[in-house]
C-alpha positions as MATLAB code, in Angstrom:
seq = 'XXXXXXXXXXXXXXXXXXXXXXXXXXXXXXXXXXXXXXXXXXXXXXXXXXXXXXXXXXXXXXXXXXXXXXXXXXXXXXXXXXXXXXXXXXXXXXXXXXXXXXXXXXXXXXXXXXXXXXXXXXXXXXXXXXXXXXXXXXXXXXXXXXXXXXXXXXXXXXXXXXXXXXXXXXXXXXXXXXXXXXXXXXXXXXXXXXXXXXXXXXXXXXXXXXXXXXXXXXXXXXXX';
ca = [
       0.000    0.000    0.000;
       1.257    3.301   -0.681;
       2.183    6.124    1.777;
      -0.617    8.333   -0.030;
      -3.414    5.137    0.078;
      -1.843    4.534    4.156;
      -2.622    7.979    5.249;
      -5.782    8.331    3.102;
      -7.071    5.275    5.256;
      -6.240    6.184    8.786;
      -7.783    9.122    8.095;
     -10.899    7.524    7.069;
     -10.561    5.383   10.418;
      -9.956    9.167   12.351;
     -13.266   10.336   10.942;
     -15.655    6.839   11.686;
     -14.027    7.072   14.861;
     -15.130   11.187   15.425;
     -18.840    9.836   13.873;
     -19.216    7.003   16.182;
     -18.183    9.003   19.018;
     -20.256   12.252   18.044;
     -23.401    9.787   17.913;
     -22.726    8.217   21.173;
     -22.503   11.736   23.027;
     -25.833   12.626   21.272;
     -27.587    9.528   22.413;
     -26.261   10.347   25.853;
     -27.596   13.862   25.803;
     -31.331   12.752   24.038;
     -31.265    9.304   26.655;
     -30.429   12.158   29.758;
     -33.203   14.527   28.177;
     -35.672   11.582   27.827;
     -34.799   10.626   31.392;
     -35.549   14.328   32.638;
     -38.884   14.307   30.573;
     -39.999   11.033   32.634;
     -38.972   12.467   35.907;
     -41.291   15.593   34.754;
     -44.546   13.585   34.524;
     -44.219   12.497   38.247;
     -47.519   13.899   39.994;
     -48.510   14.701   43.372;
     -51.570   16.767   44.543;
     -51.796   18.931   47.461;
     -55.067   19.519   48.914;
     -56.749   21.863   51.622;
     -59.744   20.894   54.212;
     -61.642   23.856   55.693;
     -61.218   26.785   53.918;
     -61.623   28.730   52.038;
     -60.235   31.493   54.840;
     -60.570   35.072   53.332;
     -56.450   35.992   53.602;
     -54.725   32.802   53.519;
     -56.281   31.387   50.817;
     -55.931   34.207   48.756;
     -52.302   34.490   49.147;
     -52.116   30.148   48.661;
     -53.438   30.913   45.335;
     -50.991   33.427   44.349;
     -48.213   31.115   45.215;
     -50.234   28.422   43.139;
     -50.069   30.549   40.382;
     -46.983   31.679   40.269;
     -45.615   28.439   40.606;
     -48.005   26.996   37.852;
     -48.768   24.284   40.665;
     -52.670   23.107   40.497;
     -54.235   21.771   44.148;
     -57.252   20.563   45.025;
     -59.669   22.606   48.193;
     -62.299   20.857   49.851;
     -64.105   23.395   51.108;
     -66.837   23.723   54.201;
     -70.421   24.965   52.988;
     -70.193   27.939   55.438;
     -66.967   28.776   54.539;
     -67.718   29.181   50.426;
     -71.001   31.377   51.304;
     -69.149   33.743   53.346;
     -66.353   33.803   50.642;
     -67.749   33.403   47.416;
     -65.121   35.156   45.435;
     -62.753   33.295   46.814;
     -64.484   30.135   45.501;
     -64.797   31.429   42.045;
     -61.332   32.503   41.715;
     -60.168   28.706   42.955;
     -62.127   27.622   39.762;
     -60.685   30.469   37.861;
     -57.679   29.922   38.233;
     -58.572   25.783   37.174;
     -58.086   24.105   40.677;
     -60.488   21.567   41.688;
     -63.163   22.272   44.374;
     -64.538   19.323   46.555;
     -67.147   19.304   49.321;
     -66.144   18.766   52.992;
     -69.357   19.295   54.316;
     -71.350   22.661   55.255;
     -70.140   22.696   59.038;
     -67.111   20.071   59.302;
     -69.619   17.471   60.503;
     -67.961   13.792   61.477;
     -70.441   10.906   60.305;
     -71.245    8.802   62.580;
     -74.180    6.192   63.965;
     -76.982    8.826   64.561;
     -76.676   11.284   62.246;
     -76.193    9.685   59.251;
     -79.254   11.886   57.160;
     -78.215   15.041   58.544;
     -74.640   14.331   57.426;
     -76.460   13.394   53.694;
     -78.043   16.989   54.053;
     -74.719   19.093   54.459;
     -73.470   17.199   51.307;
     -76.026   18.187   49.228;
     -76.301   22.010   50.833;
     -72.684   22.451   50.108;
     -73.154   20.792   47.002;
     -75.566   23.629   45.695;
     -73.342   26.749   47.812;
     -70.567   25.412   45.466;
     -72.301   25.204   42.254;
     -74.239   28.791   42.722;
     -70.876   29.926   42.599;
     -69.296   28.498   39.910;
     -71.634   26.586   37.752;
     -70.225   23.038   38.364;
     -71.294   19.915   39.504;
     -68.916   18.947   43.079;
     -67.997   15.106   42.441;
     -65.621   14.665   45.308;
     -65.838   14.699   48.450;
     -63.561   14.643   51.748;
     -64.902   13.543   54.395;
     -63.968   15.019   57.847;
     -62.091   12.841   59.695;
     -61.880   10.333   57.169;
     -65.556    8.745   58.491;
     -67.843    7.534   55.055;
     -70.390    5.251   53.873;
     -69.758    4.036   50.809;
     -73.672    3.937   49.768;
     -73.726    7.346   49.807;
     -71.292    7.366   46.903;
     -74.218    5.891   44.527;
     -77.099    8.057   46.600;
     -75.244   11.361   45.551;
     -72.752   10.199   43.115;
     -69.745   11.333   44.921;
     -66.443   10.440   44.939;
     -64.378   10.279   48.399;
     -61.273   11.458   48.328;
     -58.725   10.540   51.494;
     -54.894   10.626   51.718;
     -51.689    9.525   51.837;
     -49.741   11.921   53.348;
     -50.910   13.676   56.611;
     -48.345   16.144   58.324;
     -50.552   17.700   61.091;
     -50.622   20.808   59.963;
     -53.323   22.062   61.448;
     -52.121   21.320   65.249;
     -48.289   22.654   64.538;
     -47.159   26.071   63.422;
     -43.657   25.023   62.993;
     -43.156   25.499   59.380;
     -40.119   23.381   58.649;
     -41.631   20.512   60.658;
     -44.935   20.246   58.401;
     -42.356   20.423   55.693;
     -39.403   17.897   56.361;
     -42.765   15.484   57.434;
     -44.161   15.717   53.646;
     -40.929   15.922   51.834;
     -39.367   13.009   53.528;
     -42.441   10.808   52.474;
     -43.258   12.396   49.220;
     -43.645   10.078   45.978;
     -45.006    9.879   42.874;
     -48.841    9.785   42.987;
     -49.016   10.788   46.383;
     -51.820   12.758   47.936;
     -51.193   15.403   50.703;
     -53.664   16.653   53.217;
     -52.964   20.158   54.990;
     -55.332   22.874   55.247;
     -55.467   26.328   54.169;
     -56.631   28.551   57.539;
     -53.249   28.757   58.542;
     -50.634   31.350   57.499;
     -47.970   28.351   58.676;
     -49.656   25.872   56.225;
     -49.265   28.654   53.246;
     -45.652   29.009   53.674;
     -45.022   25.255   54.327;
     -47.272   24.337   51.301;
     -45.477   26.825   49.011;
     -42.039   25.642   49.839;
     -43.234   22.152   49.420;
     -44.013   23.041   45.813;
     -40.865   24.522   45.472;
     -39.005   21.624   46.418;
     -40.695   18.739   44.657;
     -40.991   20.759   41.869;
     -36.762   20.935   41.861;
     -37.218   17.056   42.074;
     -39.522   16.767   38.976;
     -42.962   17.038   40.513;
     -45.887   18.793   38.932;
     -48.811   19.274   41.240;
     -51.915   18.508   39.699;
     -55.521   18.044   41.183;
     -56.435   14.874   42.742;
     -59.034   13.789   39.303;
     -55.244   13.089   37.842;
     -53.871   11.554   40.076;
     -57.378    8.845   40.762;
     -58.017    8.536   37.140;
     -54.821    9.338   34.558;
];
């Protein structure tokens, strides 16, 4: 082989060897983006029993929206009278509203019809306000009968992550409590009549959301 044929070769080999190596870095870079992508579609939904209060609320939302983080409010009958605009900017704004009774009434034995009754009162509070039909429901304390799913055609809606919240003002407690049990699909229960739970909540979302989280109401989470 000549010297002119010997150098024309190796540099053929130089430039398959500068291909195969420029596609391997590539694949790297679109496997690593791929891989960030996936970690992007992991959900979580944060939602708020009680409310909705006329200050804290308000300033929950505009961390909500500045954070493009959805949640889902169960609110108390009561509550969404006294604060109607509140109520109409949670739907505004597209978070999901659920009922959680009109007066934060427990089931139990005895007063199962009356319980029935503040369903369907805050039921029609709700939808004066906003137009829409209320399919979920959280019941306080957790207490349900399931028939009354297919008497009002409600959905309950429990947990999985409960930091006490509401008997603790210690923000980076409620906090370290979620994030240390946080995963994908997860449901978290706070509530949103206490100016501790708003700055807990928000730096929640700010946290998972450096993880890969998007918030999203609890209809994605049950049925994606």
């Amino acid at each position: 082989m000549s010297i002119n044929k010997r150098i024309f070769s190796c540099l053929i080999v130089l430039l398959l060897l500068i291909l195969i190596c420029l596609i391997g870095y590539h694949q790297q870079d679109y496997i690593a983006t791929m891989g960030q992508i996936e970690e992007g579609q992991k959900k979580i939904a944060l939602t708020f029993d009680d409310g909705p209060h006329p200050y804290y609320t308000e300033q929950l939302l505009d961390g909500l929206k500045e954070r493009g983080a959805k949640a889902t409010f169960f609110v108390t009958g009561e509550h969404a009278k006294l604060h109607a605009d509140v109520i109409k900017r949670m739907n505004e704004d597209g978070h999901l509203i659920g009922n959680h009774t009109y007066s934060h009434m427990q089931l139990g034995k005895t007063n199962r019809e009356e319980f029935k009754e503040e369903l369907v009162q805050t039921n029609e509070v709700i939808k004066g306000i906003t137009g829409e039909e209320v399919i979920y429901v959280r019941p306080p304390y957790g207490s349900w009968d399931k028939e009354l799913e297919t008497e009002l055609n409600m959905f309950p809606v429990l947990w999985t992550i409960d930091p006490l919240d509401w008997c603790s003002d210690n923000v980076d407690a409620v906090t370290r409590k979620v994030l240390s049990k946080a995963g994908e699909n997860d449901i978290i229960l706070m509530h949103d009549y206490y100016a501790s739970t708003v700055t807990a909540a928000l730096q929640i979302v700010d946290e998972l959301q450096k993880e890969g989280y998007e918030f999203v109401t609890v209809e994605e989470i049950l049925f994606d």
